[in-house]
DSSP file (Angstrom, degrees, kcal/mol; ACC not computed):
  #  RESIDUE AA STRUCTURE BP1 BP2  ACC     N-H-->O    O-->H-N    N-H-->O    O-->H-N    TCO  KAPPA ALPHA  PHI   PSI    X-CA   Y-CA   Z-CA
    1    1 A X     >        0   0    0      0, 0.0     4,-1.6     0, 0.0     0, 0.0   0.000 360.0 360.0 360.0 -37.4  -60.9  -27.8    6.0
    2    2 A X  H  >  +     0   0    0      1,-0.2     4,-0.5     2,-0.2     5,-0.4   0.952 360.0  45.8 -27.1 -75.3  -57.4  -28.8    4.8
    3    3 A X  H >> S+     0   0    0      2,-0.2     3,-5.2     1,-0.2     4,-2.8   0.952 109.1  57.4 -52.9 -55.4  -58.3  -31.7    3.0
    4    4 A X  H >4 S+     0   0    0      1,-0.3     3,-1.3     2,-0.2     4,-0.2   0.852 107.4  51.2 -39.1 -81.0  -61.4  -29.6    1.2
    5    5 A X  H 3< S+     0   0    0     -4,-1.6    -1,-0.3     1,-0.3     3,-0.3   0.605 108.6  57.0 -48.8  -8.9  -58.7  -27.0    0.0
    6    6 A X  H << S+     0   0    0     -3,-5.2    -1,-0.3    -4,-0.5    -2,-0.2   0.763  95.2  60.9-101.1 -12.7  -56.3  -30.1   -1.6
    7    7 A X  S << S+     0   0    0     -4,-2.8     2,-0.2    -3,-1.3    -1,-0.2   0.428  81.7 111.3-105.4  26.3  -58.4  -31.3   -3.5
    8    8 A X        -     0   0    0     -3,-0.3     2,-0.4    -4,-0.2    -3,-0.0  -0.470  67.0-115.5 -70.1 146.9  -58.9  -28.3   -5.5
    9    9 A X        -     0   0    0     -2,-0.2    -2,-0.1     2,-0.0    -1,-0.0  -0.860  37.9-119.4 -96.4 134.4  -57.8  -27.7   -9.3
   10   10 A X        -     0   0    0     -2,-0.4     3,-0.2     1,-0.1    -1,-0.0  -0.279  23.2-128.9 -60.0 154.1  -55.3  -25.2   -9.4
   11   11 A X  S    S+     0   0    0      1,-0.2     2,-0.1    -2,-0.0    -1,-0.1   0.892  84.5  15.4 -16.4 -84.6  -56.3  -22.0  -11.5
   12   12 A X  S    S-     0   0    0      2,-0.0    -1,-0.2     0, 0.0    -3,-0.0  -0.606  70.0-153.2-122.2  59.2  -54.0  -21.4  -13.6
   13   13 A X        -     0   0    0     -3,-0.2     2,-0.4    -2,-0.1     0, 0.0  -0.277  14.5-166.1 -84.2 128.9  -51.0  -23.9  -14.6
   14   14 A X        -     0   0    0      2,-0.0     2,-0.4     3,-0.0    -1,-0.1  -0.978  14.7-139.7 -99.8 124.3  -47.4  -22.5  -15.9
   15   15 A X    >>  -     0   0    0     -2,-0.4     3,-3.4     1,-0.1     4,-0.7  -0.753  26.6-103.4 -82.2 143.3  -45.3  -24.3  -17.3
   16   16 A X  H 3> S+     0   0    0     -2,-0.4     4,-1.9     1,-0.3    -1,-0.1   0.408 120.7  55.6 -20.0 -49.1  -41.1  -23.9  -16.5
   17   17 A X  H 34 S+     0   0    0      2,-0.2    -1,-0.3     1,-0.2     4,-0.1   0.669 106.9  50.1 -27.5 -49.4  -40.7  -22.1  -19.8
   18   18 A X  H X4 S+     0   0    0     -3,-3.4     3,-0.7     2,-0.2    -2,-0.2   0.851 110.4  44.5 -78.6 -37.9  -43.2  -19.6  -19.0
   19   19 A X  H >< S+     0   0    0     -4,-0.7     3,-1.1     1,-0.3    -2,-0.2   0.924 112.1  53.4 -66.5 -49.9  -42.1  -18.7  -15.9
   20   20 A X  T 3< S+     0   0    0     -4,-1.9    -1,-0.3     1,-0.2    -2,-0.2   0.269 114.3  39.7 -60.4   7.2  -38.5  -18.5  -17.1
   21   21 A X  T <  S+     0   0    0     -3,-0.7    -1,-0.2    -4,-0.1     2,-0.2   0.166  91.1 134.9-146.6  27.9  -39.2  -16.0  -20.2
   22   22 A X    <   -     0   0    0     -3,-1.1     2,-0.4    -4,-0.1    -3,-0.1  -0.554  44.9-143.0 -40.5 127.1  -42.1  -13.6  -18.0
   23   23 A X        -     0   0    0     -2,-0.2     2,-0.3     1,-0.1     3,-0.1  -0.842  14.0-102.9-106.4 151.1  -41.8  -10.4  -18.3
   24   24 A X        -     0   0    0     -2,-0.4     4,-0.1     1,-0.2    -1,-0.1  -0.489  37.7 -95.3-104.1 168.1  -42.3   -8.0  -15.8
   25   25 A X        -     0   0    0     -2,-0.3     3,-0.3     1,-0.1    -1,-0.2   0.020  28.7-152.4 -64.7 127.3  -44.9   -5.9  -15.5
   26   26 A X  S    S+     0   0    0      1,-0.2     2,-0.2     2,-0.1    -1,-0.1   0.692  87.7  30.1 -67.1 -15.1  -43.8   -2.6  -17.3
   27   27 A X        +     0   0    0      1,-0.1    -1,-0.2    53,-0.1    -2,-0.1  -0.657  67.2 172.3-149.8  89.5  -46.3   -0.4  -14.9
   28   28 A X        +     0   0    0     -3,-0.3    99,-3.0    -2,-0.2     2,-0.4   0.540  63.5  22.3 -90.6  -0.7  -46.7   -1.7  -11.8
   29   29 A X  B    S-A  126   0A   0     97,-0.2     2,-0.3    98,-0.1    97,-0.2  -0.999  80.4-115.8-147.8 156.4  -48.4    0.7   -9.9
   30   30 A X        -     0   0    0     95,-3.4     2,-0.4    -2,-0.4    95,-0.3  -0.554  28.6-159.8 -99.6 158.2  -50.7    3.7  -11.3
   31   31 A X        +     0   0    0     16,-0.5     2,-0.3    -2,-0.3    93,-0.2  -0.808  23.6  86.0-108.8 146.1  -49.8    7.3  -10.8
   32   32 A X  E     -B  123   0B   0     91,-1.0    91,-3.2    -2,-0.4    14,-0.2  -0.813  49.9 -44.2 153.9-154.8  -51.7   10.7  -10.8
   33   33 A X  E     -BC 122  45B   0     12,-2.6    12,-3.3    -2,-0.3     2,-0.4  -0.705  18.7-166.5-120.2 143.4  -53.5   13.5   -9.9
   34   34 A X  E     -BC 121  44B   0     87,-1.5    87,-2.9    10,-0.3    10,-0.2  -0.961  26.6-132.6-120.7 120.4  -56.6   14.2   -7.9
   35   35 A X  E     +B  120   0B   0      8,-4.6     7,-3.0    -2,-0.4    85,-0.2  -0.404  27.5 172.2 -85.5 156.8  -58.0   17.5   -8.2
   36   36 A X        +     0   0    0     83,-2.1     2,-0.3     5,-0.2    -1,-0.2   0.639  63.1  20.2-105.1 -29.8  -59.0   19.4   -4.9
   37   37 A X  S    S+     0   0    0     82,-0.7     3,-0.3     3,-0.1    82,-0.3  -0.829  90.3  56.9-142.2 178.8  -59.9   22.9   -5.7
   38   38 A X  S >  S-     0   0    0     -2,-0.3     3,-1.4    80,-0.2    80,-0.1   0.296 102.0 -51.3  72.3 151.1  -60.9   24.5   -8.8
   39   39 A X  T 3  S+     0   0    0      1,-0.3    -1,-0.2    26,-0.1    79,-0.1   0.556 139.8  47.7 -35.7 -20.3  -63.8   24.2  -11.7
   40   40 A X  T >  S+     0   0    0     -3,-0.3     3,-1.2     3,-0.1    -1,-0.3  -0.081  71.3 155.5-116.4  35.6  -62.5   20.4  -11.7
   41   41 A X  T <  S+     0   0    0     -3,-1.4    -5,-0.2     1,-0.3    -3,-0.1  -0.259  73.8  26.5  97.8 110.5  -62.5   19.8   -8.1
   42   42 A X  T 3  S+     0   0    0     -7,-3.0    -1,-0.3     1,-0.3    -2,-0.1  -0.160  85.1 133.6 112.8 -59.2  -62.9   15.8   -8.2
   43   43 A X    <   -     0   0    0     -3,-1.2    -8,-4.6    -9,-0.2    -1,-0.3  -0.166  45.3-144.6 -74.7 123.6  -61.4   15.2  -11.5
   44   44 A X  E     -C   34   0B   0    -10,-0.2   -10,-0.3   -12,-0.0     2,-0.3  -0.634  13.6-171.0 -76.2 146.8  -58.9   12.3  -11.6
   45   45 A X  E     -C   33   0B   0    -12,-3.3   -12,-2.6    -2,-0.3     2,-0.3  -0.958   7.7-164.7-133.5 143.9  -55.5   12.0  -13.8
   46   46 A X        -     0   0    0     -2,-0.3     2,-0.3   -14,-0.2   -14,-0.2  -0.942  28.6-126.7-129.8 146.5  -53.4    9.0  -14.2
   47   47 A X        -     0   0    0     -2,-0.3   -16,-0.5   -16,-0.1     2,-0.3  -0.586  12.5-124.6 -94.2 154.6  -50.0   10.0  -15.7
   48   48 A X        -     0   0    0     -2,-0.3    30,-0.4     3,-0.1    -1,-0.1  -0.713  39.6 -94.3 -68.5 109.9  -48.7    8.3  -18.6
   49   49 A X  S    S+     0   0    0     -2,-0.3     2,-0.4    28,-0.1    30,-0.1  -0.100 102.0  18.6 -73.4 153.7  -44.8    6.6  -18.1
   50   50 A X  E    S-G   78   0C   0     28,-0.8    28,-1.1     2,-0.0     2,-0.2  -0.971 124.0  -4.0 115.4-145.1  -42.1    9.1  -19.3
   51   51 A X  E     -G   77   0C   0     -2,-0.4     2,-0.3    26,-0.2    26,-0.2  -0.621  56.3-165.9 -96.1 136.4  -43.1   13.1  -19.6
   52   52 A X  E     -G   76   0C   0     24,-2.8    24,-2.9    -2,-0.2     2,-0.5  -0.933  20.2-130.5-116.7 145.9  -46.6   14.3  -19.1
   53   53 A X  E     -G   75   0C   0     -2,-0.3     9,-2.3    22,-0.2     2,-0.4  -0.888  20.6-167.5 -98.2 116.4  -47.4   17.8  -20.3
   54   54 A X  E     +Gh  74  62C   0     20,-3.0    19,-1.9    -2,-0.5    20,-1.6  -0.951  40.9  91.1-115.5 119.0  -49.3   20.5  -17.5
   55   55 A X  E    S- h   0  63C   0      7,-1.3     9,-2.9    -2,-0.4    16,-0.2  -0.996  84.6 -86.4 172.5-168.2  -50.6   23.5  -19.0
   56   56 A X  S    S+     0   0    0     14,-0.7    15,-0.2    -2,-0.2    -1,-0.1   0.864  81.5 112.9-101.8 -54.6  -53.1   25.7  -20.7
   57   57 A X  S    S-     0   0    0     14,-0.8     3,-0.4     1,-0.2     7,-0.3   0.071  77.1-125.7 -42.3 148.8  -52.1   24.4  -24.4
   58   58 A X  S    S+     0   0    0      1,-0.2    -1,-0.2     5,-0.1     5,-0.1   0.393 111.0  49.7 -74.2 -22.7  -55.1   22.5  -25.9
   59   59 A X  S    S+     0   0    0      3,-0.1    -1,-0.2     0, 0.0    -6,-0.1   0.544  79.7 126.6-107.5   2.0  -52.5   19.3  -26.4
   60   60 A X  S    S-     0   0    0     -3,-0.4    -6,-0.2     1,-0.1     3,-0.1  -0.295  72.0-121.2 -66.9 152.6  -50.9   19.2  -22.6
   61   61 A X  S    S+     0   0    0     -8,-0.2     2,-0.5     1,-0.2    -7,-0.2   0.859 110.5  36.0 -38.5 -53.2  -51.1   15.9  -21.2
   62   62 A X  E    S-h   54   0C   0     -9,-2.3    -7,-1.3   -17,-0.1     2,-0.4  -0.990  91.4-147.4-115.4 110.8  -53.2   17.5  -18.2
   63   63 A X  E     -h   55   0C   0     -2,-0.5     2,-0.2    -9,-0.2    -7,-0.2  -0.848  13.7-168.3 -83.0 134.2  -55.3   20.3  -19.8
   64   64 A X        -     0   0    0     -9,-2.9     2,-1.2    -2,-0.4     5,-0.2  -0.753   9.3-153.0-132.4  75.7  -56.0   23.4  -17.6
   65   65 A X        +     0   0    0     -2,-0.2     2,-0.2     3,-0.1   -26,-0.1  -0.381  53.3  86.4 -78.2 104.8  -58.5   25.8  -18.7
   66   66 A X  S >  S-     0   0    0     -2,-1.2     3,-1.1     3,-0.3    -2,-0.1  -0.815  74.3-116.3 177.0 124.6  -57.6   28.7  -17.4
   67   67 A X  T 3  S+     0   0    0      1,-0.4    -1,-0.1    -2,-0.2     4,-0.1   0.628 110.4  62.4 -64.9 -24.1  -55.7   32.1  -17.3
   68   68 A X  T 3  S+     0   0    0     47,-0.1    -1,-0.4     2,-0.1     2,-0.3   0.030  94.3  75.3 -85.6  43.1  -53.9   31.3  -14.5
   69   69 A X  S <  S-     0   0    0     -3,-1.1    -3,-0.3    -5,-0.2   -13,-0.1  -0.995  77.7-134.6-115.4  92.9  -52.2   28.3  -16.3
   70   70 A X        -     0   0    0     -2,-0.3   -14,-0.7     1,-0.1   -13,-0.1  -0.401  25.8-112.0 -71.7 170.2  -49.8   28.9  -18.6
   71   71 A X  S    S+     0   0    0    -15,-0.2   -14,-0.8   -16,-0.2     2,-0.5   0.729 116.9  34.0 -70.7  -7.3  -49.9   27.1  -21.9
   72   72 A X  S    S+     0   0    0    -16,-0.1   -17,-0.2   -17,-0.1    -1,-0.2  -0.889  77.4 154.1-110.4  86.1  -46.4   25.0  -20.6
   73   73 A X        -     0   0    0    -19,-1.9    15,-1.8    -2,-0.5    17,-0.4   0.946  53.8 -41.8 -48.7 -97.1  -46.8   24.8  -17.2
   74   74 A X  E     -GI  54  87C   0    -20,-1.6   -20,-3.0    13,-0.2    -1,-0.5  -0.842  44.6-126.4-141.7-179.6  -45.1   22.2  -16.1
   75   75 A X  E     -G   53   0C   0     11,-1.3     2,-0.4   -22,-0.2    11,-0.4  -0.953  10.6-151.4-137.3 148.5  -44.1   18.7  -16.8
   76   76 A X  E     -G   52   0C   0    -24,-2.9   -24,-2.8    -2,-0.3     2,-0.5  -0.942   9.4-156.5-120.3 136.3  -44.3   15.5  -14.6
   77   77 A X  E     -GJ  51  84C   0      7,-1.1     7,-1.6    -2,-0.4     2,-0.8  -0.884  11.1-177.7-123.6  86.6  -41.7   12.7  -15.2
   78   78 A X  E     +GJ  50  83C   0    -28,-1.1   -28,-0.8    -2,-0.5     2,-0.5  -0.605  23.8 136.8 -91.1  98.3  -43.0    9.3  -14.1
   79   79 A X        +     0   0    0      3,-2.1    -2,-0.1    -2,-0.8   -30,-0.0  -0.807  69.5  16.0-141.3 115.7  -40.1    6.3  -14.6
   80   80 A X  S    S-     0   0    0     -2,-0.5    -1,-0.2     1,-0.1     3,-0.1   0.660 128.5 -67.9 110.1  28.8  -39.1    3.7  -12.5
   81   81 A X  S    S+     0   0    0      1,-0.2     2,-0.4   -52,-0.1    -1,-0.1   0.865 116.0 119.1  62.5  31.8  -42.5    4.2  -10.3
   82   82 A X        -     0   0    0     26,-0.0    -3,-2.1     2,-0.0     2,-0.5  -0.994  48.3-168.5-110.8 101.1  -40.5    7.7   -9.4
   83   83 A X  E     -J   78   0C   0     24,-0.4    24,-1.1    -2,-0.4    -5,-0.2  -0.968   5.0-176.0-115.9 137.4  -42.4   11.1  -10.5
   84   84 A X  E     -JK  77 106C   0     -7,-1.6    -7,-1.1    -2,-0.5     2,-0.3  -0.585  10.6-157.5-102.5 147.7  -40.3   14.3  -10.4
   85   85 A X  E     + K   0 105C   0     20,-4.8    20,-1.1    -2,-0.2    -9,-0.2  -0.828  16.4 173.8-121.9 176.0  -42.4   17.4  -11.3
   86   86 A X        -     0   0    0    -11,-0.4   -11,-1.3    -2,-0.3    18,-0.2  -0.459  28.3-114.9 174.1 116.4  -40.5   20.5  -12.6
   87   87 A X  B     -I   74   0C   0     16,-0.3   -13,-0.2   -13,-0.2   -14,-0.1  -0.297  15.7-157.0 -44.5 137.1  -41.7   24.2  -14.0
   88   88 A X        -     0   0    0    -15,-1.8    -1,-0.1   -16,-0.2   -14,-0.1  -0.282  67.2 -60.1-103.3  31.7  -41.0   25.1  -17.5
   89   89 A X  S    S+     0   0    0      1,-0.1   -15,-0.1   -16,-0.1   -17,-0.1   0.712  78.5 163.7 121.5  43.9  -41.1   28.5  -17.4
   90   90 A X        -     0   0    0    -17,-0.4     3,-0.4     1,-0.1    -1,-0.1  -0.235  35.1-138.4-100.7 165.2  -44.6   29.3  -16.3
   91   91 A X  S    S+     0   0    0      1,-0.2    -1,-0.1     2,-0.1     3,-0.1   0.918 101.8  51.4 -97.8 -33.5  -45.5   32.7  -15.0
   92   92 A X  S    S-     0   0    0      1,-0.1    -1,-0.2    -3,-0.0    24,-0.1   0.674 105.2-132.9 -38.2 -32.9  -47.5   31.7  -12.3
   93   93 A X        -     0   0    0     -3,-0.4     2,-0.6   -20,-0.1    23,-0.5   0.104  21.9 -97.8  54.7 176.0  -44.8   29.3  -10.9
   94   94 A X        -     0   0    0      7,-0.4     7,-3.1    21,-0.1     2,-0.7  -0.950  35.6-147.5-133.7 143.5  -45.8   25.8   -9.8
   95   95 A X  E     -ED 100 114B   0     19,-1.8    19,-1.6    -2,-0.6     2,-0.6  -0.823  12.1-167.2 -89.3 121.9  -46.4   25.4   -6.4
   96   96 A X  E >  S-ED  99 113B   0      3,-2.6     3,-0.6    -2,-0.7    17,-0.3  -0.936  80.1 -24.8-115.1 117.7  -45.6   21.9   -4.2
   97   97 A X  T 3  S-     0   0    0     15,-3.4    16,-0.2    -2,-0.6     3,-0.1   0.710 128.2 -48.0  66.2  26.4  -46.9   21.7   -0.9
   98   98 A X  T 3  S+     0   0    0     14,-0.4     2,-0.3     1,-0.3    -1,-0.3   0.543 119.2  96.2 104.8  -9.2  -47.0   25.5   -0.6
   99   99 A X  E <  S-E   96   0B   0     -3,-0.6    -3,-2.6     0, 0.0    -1,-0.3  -0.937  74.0-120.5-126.7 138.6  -43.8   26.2   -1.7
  100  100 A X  E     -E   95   0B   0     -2,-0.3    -5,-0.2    -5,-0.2     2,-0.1  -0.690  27.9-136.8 -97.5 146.7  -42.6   27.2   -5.2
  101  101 A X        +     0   0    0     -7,-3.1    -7,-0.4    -2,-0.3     3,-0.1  -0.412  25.6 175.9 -81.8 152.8  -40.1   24.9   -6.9
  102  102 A X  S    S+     0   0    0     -2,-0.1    -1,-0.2    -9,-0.1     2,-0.1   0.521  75.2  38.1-111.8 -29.0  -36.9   26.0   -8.9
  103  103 A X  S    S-     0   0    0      1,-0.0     2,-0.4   -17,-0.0   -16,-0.3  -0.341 104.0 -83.7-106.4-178.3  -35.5   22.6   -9.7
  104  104 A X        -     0   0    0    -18,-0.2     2,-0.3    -2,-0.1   -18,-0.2  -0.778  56.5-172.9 -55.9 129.1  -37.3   19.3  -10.7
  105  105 A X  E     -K   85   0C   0    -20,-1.1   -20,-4.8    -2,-0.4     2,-0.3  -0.961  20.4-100.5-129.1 141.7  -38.5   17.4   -7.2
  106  106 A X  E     -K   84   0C   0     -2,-0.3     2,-0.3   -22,-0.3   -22,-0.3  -0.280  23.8-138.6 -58.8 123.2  -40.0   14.3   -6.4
  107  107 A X        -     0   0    0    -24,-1.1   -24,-0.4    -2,-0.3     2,-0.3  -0.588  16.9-177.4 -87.4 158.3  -43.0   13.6   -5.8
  108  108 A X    >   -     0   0    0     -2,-0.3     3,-0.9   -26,-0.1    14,-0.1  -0.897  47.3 -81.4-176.1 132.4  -44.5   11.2   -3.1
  109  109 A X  T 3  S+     0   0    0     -2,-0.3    14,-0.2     1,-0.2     3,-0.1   0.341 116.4  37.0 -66.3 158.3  -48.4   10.3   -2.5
  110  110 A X  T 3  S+     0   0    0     12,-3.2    -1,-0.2     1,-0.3    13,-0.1   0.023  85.9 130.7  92.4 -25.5  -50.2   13.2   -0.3
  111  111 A X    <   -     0   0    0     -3,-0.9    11,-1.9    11,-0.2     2,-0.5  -0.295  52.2-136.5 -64.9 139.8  -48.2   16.1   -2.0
  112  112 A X  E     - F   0 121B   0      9,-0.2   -15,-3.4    -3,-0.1     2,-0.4  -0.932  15.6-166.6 -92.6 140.2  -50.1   19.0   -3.4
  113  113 A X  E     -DF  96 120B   0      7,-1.8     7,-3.2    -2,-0.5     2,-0.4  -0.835   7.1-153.3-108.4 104.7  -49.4   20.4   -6.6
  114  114 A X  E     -DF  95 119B   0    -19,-1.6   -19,-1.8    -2,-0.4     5,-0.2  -0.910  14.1-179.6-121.4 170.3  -50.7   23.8   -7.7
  115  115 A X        -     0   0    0      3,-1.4     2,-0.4    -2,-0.4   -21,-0.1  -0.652  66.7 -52.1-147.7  55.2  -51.3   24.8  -10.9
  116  116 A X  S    S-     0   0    0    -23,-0.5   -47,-0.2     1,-0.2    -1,-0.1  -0.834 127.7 -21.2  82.6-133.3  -52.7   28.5  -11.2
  117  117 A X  S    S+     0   0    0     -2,-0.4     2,-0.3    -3,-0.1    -1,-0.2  -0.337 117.7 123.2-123.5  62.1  -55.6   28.3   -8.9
  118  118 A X        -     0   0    0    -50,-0.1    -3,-1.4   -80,-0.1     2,-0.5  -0.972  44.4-168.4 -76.1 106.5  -55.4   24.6   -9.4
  119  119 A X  E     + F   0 114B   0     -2,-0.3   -83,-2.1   -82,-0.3   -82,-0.7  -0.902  17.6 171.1-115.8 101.0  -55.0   22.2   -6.1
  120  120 A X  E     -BF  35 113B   0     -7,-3.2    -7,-1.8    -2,-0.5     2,-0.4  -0.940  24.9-135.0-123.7 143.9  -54.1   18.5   -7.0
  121  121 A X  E     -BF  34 112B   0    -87,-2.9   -87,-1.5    -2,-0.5     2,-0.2  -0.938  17.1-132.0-105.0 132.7  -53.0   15.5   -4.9
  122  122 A X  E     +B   33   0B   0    -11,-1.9   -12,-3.2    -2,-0.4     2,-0.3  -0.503  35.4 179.7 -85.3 115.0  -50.5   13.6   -5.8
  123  123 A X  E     -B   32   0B   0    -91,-3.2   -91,-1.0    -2,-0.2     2,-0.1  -0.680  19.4-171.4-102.9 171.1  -51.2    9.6   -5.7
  124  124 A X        -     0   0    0     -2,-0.3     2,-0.3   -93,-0.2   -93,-0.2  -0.424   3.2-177.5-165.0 116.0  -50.1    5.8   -6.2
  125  125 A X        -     0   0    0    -95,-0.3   -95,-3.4    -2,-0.1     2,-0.1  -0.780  21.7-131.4-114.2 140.4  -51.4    3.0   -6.1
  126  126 A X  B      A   29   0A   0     -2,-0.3   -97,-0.2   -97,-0.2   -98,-0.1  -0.566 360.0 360.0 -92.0 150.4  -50.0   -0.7   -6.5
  127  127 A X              0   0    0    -99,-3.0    -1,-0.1    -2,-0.1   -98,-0.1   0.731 360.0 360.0-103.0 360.0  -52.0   -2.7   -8.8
């Protein structure tokens, strides 16, 4: 079975140059949201890196139609394969894991996130 597998042609060939000037890959794993409860129950989001926008507003990143959203929820800050979530003044509050935040916190895959009478789980996946 050895021999079978050496005498394959490689794939893909790089030359020394190419390897040396590679860049790496700017988003190496994917991020986001899966909703659990609410009229979207199902519905995936993959954040964008940098700020994503959560809210009521017609232009947030994450649109939430719905009076218990306000239009600036919150905002999720995915950089370095890191996302911090953190209310912006919402009247509802934003919830993580059952508990309401005051500061920006990290996020890490399993957390739930509510949003109004929103329920989302927090993911990541390597690609």
């Amino acid at each position: 079975m050895d021999k079978e597998l050496g005498n394959e042609e490689p794939t893909e060939t790089l030359s020394i140059d190419d390897i040396a000037n590679a860049q790496p890959n700017p988003n190496p794993s994917i991020a986001g949201f899966v909703a659990t409860d609410g009229p979207i129950a199902g519905a995936k989001y993959i954040l964008n890196t940098g700020k994503s926008t959560l809210g009521r507003h017609p232009k947030s990143d994450l649109f939430f139609d719905d009076i218990t959203v306000s239009r600036r929820h919150a905002e999720i800050e995915l950089v370095d394969n890191a996302a911090r979530v953190s209310d912006v003044g919402s009247l509802n509050g934003t919830y993580l894991n059952r508990r309401q935040i005051e500061v920006d916190e990290r996020l890490v895959p399993g957390d739930v996130l509510q949003i109004g009478k929103f329920r989302l789980v927090y993911f990541q996946e390597s690609n």
